[in-house]
Steps between C-alpha positions, in 0.01 A plus 500: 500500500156646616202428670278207460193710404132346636358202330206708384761703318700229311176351435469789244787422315476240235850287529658374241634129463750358247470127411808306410337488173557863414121581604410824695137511644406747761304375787344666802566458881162377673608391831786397721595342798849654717707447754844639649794324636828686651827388515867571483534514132167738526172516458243346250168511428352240328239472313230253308327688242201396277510704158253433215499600065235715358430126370476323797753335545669475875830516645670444842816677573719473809699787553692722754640882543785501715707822695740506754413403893387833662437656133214766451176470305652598228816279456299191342626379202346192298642187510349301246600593148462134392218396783334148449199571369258203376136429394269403773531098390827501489532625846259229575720268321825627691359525809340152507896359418599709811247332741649163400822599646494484908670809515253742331200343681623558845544842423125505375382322757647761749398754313116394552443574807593838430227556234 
């Protein structure tokens, strides 16, 4: 447990992935999008965050921290040992299957507005 320190921070710090295939390449954090939601099992925040290699290569990762409702600053702890994390086209790829399904593009489609 801790505190989630400032993006500027963890944008310092090269994070490491490991590939199903054994592989372990270090990336760094360029940018991310958050949000927090509360409720009785606690609170979350979530994240989508855009890493990239020292080759160029990108990934998005969607990931959380999680503590207890009411907890302090410090009483994060990460969620996402084993986040999704995907190249840019296969997000495309995944996300363009969602949309087919009624479900996912209602929630889009609300979400809009919102932008």
């Amino acid at each position: 447990m801790g505190r989630v320190l400032p993006l500027e921070d963890r944008q310092r710090r090269p994070v490491r992935f490991q590939f199903a295939s054994g592989e372990s390449v270090l990336f760094r954090l360029l940018d991310e999008a958050s949000s927090v939601s509360c409720h009785e099992h606690g609170e979350y925040m979530n994240l989508v965050q855009l890493f990239e290699s020292d080759t160029g290569h990108q990934l998005v990762r969607v990931s959380y921290y999680r503590r207890p409702t009411g907890g302090d600053d410090d009483s994060w702890a990460y969620g996402s040992q084993s986040a999704l994390a995907l190249k840019v086209d296969d997000w495309r790829s995944l996300l363009s299957a969602a949309m087919r399904k009624p479900w996912f593009r209602s929630m889009v489609q609300e979400a809009q507005p919102k932008l």
